[in-house]
C-alpha positions in Angstrom: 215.7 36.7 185.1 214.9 38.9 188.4 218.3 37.9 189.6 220.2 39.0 187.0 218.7 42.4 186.8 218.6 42.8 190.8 222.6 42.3 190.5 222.7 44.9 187.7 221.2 47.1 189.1 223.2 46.7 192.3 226.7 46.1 190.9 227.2 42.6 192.1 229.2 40.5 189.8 230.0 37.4 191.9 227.6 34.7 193.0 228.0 34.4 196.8 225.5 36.9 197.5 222.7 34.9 195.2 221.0 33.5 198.4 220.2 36.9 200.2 219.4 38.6 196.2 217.0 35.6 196.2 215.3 35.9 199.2 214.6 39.4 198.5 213.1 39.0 195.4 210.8 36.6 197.3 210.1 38.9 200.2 209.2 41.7 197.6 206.9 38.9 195.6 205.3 38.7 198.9 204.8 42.0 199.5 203.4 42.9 196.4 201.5 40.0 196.1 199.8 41.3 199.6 199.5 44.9 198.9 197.7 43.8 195.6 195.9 41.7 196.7 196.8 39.1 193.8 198.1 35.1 194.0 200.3 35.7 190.9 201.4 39.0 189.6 201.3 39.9 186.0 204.6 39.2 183.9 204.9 43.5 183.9 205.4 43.5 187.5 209.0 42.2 187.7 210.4 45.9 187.8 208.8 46.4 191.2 209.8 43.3 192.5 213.3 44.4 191.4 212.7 47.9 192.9 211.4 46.6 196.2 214.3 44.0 196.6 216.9 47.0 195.4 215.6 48.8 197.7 215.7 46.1 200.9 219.2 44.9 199.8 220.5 49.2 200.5 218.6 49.2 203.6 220.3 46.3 205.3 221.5 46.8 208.2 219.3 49.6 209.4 216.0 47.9 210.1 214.1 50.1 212.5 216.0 52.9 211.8 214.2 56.5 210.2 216.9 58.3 209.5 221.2 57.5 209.8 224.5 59.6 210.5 227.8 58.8 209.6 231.1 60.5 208.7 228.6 63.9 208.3 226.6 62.2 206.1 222.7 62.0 206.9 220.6 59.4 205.4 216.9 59.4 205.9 214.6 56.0 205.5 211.2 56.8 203.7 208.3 54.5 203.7 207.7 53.2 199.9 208.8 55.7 197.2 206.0 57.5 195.9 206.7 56.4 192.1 207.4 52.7 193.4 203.3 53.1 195.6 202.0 54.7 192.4 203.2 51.6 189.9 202.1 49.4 193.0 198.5 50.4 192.8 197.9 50.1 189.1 198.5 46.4 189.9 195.9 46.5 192.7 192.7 43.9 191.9 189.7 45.9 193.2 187.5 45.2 195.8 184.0 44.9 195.5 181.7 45.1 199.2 
């Protein structure tokens, strides 16, 4: 079901692209299972995940870039959007020391 949102949201008809779409969506489960700090994430938490691999699917192709030029168009490269952070931590299982 991730899939088929992820290539909604990114305008990808075909099916030759499923393998990197997939992989993303895997890297983002990672990640968020990380910054969580949760083994399985709660059924709600699919948006993120399609956020997160939205997100790394635009960015290919500048990793360890900050910021991008062409044709006099400028492009900067933020950490996590706020809104995407804020969504993250509601998710977040607290710590107790």
């Amino acid at each position: 079901m991730c899939l088929d949102k992820l290539k909604r949201r990114l305008g990808i008809d075909e099916n030759a692209k499923d393998g990197l779409l997939n992989d993303l969506l895997a890297d983002a489960q990672a990640f968020t299972q990380d910054y969580t700090g949760r083994v399985t994430l709660p059924q709600g938490a699919e948006g993120v995940l399609v956020e997160l691999a939205c997100i790394a699917y635009n960015r290919l192709g500048m990793e360890g870039q900050s910021s991008h030029s062409e044709g006099g168009v400028s492009a900067s490269v933020d950490g996590l959007p706020g809104m995407l952070k804020a969504r993250l931590d509601r998710l977040r299982v607290a710590k107790v020391g």
